[in-house]
Biopython code that builds the backbone (N, CA, C, O; Angstrom):
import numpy as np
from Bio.PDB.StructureBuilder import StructureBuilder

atoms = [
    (1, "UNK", "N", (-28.893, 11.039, 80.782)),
    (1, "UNK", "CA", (-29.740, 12.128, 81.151)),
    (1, "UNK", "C", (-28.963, 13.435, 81.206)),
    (1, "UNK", "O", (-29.511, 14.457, 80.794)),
    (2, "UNK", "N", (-28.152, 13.459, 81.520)),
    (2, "UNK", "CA", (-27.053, 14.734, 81.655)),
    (2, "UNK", "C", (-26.950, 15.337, 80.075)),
    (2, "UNK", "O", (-27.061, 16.547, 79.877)),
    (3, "UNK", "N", (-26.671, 14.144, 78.703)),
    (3, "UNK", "CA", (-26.431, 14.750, 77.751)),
    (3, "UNK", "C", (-27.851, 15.900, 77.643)),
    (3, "UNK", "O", (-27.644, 17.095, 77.430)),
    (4, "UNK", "N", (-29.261, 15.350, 77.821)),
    (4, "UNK", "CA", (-30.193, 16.023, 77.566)),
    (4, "UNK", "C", (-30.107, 17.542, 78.381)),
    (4, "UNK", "O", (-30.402, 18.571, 77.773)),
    (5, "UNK", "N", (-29.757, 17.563, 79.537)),
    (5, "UNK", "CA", (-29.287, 18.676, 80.508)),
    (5, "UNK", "C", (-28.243, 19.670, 79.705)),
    (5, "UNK", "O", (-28.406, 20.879, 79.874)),
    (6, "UNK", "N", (-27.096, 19.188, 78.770)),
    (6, "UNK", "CA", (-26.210, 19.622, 78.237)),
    (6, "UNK", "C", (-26.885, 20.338, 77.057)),
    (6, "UNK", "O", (-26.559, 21.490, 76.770)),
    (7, "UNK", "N", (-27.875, 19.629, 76.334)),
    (7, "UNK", "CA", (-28.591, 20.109, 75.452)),
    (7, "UNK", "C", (-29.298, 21.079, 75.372)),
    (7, "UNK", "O", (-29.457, 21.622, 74.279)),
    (8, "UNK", "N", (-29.761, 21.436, 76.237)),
    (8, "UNK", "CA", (-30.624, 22.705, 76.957)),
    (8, "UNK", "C", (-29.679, 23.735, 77.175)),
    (8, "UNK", "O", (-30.018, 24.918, 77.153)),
    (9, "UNK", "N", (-28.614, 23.399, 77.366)),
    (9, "UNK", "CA", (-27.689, 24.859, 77.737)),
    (9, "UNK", "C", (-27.218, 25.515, 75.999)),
    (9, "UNK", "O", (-26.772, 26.662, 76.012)),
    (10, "UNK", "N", (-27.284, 25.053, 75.075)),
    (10, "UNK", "CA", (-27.539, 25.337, 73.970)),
    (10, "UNK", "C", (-28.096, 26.497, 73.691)),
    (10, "UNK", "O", (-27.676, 27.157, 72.740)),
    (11, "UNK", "N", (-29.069, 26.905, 74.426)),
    (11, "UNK", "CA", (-30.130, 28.424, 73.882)),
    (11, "UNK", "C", (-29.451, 29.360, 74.456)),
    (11, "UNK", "O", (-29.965, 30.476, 74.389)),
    (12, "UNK", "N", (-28.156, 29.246, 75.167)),
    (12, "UNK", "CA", (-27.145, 30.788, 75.804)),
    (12, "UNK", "C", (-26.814, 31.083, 74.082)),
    (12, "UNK", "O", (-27.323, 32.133, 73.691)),
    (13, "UNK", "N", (-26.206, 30.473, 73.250)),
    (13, "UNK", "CA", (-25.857, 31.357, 72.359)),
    (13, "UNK", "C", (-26.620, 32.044, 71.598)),
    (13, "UNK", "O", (-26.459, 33.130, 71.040)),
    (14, "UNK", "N", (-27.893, 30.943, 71.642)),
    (14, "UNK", "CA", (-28.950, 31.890, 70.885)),
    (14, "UNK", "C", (-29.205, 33.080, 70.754)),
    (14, "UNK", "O", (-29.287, 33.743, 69.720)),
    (15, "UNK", "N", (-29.433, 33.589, 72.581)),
    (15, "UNK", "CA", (-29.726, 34.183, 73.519)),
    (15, "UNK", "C", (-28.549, 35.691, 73.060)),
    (15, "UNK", "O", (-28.670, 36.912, 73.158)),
    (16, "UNK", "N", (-27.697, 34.968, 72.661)),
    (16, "UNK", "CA", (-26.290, 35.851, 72.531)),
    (16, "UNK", "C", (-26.469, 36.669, 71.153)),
    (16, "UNK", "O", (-26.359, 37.869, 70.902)),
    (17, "UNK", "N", (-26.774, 35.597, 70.391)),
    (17, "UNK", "CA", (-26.901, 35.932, 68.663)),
    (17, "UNK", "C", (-28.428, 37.105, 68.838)),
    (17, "UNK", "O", (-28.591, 37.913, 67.923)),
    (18, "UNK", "N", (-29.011, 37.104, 69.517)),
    (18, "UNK", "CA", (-30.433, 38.110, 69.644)),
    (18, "UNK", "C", (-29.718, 39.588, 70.206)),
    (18, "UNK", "O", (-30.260, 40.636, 69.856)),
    (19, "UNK", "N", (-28.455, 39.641, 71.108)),
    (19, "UNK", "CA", (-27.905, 40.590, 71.672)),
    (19, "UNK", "C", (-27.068, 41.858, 70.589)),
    (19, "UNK", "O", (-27.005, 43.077, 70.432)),
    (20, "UNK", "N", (-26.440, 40.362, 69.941)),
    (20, "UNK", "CA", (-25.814, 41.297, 68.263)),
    (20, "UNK", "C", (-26.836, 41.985, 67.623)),
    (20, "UNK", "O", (-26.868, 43.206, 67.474)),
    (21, "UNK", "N", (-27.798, 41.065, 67.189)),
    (21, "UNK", "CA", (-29.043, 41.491, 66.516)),
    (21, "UNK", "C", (-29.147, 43.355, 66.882)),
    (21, "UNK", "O", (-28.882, 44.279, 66.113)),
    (22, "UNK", "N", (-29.622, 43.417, 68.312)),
    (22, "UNK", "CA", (-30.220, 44.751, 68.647)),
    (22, "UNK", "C", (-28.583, 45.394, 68.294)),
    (22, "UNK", "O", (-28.568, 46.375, 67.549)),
    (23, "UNK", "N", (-27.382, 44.928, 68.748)),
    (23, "UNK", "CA", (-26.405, 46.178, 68.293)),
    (23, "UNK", "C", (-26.614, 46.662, 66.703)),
    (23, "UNK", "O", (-26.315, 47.729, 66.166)),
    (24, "UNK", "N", (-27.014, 45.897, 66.361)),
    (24, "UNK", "CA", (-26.873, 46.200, 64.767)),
    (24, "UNK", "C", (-27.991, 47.179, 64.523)),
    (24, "UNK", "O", (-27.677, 48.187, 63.891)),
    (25, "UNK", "N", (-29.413, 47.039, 64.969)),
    (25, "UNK", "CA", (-30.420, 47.810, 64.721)),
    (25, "UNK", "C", (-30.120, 48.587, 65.583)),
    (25, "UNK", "O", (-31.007, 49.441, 65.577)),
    (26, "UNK", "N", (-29.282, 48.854, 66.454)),
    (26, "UNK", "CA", (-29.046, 50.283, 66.830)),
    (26, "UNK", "C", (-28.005, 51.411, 66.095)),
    (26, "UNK", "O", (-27.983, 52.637, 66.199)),
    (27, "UNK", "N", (-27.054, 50.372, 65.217)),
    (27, "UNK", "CA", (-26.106, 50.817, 64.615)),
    (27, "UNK", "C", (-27.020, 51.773, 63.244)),
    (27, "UNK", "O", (-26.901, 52.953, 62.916)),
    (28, "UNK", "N", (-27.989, 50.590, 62.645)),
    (28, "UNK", "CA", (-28.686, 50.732, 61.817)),
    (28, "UNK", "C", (-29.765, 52.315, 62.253)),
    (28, "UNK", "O", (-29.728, 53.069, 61.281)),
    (29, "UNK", "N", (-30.398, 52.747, 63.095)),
    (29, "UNK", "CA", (-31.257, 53.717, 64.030)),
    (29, "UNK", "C", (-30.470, 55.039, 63.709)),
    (29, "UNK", "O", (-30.872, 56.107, 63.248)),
    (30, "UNK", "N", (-28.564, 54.407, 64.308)),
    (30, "UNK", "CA", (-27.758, 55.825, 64.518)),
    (30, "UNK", "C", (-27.287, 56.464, 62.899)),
    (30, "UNK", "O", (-26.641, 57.484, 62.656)),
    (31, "UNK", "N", (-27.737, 55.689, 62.165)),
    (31, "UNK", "CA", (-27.138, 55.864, 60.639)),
    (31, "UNK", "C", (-28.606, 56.900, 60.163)),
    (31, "UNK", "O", (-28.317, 57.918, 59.535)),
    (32, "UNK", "N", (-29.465, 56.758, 60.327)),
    (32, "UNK", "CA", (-30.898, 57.315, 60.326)),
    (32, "UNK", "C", (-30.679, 58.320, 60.846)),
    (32, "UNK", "O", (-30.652, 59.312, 60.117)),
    (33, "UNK", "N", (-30.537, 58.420, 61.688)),
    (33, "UNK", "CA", (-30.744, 59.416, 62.985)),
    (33, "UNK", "C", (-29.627, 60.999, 62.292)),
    (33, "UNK", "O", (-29.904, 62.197, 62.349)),
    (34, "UNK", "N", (-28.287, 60.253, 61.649)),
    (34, "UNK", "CA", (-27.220, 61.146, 60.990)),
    (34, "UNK", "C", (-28.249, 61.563, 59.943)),
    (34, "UNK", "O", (-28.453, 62.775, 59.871)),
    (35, "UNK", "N", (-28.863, 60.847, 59.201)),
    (35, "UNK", "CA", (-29.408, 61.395, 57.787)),
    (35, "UNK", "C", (-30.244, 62.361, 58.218)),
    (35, "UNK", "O", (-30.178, 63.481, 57.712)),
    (36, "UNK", "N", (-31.367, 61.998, 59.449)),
    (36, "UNK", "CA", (-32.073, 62.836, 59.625)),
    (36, "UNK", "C", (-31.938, 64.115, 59.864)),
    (36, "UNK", "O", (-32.794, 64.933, 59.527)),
    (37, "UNK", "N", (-30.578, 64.497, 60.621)),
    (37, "UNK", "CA", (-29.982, 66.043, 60.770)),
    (37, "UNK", "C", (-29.598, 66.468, 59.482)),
    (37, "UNK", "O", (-29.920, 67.592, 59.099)),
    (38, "UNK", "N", (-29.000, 65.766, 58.826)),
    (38, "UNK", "CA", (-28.390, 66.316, 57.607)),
    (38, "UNK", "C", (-29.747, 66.908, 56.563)),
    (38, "UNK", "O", (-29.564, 67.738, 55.673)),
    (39, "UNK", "N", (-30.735, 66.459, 56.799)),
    (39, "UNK", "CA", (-32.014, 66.690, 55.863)),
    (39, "UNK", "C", (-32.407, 68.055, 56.588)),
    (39, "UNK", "O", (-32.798, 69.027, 55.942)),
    (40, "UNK", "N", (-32.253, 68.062, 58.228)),
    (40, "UNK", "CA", (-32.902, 69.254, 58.865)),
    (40, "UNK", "C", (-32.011, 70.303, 58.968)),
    (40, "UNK", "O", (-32.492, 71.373, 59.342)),
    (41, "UNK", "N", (-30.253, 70.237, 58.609)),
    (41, "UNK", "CA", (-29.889, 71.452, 58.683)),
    (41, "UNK", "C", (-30.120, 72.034, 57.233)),
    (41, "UNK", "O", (-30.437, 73.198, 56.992)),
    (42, "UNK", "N", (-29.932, 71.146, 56.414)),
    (42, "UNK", "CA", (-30.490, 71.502, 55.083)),
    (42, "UNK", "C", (-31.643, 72.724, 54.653)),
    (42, "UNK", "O", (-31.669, 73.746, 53.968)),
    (43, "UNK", "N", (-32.583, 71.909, 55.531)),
    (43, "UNK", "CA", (-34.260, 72.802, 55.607)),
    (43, "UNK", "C", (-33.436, 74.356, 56.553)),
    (43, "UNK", "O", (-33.572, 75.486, 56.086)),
    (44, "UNK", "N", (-32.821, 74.161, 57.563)),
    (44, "UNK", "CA", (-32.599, 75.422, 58.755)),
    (44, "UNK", "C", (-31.604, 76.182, 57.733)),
    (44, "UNK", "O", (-31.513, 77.384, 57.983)),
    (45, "UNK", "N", (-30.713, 75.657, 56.454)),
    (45, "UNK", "CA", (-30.332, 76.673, 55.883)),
    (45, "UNK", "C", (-30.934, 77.676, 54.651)),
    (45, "UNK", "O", (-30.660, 78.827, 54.311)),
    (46, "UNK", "N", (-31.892, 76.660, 54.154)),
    (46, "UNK", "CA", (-32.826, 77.645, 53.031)),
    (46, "UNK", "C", (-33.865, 78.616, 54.076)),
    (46, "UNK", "O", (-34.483, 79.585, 53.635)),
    (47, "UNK", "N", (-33.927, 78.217, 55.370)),
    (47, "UNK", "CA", (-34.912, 79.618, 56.195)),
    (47, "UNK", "C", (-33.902, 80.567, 56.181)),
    (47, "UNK", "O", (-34.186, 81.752, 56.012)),
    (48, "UNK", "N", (-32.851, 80.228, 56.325)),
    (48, "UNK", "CA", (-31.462, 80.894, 56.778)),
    (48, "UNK", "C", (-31.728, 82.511, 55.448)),
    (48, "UNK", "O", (-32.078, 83.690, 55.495)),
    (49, "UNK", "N", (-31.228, 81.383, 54.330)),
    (49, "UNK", "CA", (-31.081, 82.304, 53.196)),
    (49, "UNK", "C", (-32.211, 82.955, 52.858)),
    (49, "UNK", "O", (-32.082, 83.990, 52.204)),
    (50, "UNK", "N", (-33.527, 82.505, 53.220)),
    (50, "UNK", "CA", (-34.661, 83.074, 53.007)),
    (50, "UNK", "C", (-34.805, 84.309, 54.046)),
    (50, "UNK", "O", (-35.142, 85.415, 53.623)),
    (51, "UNK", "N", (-34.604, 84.141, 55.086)),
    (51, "UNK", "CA", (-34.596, 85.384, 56.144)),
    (51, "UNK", "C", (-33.783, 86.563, 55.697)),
    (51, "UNK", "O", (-34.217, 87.708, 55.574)),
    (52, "UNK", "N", (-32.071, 85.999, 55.379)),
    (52, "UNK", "CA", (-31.255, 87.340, 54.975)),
    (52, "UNK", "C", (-31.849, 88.020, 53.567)),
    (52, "UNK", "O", (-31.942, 89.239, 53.422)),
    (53, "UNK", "N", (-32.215, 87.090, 52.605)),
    (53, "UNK", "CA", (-33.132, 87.745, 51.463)),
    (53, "UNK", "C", (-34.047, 88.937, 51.539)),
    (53, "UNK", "O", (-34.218, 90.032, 51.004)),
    (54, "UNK", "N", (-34.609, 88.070, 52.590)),
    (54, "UNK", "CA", (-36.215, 89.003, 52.998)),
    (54, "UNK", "C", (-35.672, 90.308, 54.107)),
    (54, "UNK", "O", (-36.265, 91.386, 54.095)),
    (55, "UNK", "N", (-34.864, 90.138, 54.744)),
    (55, "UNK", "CA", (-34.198, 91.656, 55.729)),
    (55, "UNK", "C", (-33.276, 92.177, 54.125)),
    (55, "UNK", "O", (-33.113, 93.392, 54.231)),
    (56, "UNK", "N", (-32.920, 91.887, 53.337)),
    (56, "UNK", "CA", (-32.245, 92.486, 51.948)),
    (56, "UNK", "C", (-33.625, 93.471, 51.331)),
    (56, "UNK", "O", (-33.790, 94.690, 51.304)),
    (57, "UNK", "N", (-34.305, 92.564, 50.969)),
    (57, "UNK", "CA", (-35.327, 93.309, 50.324)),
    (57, "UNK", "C", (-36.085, 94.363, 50.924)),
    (57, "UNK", "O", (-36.502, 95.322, 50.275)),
    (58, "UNK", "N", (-36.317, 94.167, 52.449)),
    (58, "UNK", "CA", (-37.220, 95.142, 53.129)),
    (58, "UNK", "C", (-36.264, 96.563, 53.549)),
    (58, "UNK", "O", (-36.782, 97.629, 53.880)),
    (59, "UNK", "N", (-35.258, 96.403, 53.488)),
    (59, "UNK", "CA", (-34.115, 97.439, 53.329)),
    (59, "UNK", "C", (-34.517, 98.145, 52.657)),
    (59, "UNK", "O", (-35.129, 99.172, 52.950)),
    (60, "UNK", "N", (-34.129, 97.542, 51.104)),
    (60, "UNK", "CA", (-34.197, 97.812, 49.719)),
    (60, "UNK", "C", (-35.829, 98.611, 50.107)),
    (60, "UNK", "O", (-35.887, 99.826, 50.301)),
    (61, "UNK", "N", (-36.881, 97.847, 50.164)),
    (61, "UNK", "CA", (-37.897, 98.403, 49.925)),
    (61, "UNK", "C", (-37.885, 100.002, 51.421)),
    (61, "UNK", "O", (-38.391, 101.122, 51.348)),
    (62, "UNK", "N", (-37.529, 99.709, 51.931)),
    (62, "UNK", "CA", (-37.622, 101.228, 53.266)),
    (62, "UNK", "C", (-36.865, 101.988, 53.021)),
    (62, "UNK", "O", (-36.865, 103.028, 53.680)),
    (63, "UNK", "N", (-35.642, 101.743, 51.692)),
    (63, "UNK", "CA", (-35.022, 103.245, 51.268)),
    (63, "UNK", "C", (-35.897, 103.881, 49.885)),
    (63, "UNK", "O", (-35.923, 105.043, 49.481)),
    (64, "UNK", "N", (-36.605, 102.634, 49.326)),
    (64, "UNK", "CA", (-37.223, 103.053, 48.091)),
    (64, "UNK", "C", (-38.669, 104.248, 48.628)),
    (64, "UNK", "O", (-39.038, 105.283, 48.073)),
    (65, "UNK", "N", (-39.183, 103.602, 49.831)),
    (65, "UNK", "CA", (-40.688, 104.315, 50.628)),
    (65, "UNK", "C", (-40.025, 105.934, 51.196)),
    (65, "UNK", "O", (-40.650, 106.993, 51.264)),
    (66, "UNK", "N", (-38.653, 105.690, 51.534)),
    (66, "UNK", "CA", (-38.281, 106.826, 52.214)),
    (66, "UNK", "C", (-37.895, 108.073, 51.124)),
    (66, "UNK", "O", (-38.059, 109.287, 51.244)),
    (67, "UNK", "N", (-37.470, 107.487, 50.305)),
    (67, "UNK", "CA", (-37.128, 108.643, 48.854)),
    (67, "UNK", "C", (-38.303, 108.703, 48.458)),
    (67, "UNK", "O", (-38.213, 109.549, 47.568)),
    (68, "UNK", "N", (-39.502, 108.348, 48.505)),
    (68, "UNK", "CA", (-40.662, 108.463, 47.281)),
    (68, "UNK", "C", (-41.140, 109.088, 48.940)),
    (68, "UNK", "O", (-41.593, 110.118, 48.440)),
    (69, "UNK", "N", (-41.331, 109.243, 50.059)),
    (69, "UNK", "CA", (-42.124, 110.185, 51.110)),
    (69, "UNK", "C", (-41.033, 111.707, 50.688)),
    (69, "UNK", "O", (-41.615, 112.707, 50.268)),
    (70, "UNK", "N", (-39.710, 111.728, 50.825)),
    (70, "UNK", "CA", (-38.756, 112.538, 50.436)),
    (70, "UNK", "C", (-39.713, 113.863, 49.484)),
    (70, "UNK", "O", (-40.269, 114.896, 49.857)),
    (71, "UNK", "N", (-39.535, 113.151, 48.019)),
    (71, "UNK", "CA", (-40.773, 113.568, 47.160)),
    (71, "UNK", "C", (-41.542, 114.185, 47.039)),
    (71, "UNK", "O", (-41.605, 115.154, 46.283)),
    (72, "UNK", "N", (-42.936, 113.474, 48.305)),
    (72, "UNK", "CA", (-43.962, 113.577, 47.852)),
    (72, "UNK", "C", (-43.960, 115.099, 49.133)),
    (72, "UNK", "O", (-44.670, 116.082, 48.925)),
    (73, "UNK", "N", (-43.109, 114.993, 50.281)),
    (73, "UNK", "CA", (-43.046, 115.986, 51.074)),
    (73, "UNK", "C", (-42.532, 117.317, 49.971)),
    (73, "UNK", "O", (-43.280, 118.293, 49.907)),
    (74, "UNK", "N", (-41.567, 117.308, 49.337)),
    (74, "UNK", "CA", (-41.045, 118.239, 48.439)),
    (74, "UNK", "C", (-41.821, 118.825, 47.481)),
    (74, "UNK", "O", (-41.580, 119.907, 46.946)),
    (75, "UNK", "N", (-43.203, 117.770, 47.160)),
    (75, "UNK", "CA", (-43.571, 118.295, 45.828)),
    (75, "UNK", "C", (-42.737, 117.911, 44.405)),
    (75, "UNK", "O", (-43.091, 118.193, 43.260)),
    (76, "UNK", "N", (-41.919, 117.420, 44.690)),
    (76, "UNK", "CA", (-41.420, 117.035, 43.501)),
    (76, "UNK", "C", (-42.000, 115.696, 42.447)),
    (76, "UNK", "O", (-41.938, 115.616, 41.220)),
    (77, "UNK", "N", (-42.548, 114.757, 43.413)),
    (77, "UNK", "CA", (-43.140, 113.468, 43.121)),
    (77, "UNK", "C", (-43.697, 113.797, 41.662)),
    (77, "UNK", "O", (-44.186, 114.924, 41.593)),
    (78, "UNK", "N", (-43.729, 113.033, 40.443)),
    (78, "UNK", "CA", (-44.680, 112.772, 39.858)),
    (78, "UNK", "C", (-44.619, 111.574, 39.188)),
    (78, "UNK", "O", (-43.653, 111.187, 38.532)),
    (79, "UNK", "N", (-45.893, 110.855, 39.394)),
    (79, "UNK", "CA", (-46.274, 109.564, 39.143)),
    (79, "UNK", "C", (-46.581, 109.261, 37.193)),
    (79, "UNK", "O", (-47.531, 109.800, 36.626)),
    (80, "UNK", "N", (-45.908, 108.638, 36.693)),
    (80, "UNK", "CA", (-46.660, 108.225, 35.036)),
    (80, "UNK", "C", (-47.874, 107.514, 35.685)),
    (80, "UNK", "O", (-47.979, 106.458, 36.309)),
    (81, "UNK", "N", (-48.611, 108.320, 35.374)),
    (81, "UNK", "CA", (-49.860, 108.565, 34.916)),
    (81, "UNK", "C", (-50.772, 107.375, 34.244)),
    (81, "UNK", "O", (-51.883, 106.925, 34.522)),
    (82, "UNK", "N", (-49.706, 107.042, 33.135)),
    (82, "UNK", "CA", (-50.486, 105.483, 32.311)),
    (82, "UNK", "C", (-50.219, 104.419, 33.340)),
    (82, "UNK", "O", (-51.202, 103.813, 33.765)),
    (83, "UNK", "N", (-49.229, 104.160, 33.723)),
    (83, "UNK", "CA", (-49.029, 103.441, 34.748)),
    (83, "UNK", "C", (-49.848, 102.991, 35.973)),
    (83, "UNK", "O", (-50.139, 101.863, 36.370)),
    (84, "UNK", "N", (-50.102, 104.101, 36.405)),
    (84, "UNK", "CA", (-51.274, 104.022, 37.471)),
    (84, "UNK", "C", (-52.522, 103.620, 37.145)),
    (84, "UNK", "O", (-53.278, 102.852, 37.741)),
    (85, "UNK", "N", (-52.729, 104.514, 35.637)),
    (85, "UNK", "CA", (-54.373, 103.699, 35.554)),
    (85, "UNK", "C", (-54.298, 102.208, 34.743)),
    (85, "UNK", "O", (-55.322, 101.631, 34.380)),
    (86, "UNK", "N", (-53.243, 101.792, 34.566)),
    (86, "UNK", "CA", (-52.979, 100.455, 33.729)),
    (86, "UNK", "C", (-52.988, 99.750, 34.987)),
    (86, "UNK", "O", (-53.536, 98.649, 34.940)),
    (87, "UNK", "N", (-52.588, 100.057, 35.937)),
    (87, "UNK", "CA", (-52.714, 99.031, 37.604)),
    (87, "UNK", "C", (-53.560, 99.026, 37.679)),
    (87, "UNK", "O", (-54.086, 97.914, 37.628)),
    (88, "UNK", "N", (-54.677, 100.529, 37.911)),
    (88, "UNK", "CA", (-55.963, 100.380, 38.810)),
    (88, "UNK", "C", (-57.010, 99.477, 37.590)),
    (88, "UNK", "O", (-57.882, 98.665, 37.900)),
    (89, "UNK", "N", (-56.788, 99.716, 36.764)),
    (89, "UNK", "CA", (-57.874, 98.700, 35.959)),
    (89, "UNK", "C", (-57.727, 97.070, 35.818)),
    (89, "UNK", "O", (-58.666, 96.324, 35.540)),
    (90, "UNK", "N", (-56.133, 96.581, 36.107)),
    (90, "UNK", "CA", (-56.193, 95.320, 36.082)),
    (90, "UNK", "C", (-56.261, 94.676, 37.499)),
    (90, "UNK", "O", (-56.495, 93.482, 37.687)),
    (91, "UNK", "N", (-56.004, 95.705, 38.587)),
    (91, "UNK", "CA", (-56.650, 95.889, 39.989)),
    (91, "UNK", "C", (-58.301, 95.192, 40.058)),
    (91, "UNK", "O", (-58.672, 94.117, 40.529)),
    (92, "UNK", "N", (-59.037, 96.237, 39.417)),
    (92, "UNK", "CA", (-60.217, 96.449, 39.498)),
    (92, "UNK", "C", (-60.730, 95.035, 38.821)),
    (92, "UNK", "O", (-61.549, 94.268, 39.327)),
    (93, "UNK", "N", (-59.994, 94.857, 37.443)),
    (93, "UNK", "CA", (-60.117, 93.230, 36.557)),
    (93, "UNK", "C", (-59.862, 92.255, 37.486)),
    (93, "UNK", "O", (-60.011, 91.045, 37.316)),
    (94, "UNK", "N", (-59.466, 92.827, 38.494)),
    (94, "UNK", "CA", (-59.035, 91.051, 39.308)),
    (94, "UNK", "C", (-60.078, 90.962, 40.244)),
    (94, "UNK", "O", (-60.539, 89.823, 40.312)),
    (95, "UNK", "N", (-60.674, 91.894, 41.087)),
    (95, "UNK", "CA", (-61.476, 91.726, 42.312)),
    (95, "UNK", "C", (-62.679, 91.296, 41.685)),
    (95, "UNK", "O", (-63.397, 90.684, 42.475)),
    (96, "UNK", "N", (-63.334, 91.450, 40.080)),
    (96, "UNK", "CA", (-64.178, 90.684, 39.783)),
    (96, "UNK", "C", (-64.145, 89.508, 39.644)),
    (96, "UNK", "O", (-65.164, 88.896, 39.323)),
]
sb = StructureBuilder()
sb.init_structure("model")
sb.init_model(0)
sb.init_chain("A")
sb.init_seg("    ")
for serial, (resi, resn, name, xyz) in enumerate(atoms, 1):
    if name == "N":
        sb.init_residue(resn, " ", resi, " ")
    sb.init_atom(name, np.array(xyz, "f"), 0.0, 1.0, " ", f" {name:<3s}", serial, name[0])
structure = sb.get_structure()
């Protein structure tokens, strides 16, 4: 009767082998978990470059508004002419 008693103590290693198990799927979680930052600093650096772009351009564009007010205060401004009405008509072609 004892061997059967002995037999039963058998499921500690089991018990043990289920303990590895979770280290591993945690090992497995923390390997994820690395990829997942690496994907999100990725994304946080194209806003990055997209932001300094866009403060580049709006520069660019607030010295271009400030010389053409410059201009138009002076009287000096003058607009080509074909230009303008080649906009306002494909303007006008689009809102239909």
């Amino acid at each position: 009767m004892t061997d059967k008693i002995d037999f039963g103590k058998s499921i500690g290693p089991i018990g043990g082998l289920n303990k590895a198990r979770k280290v591993e799927t945690t090992k497995a979680e923390a390997g994820k978990a690395t990829t997942d930052r690496v994907d999100f600093s990725s994304v946080l650096q194209e806003v990055n470059k997209t932001r300094e772009t866009s403060m580049t351009s709006n520069v660019e564009r607030n010295q271009k508004v400030a010389a053409l007010k410059a201009q138009v205060e002076s009287g000096s401004y003058r607009p080509d002419l074909e230009k303008v009405a080649s906009s306002l008509v494909a303007f006008l072609a689009a809102e239909k």
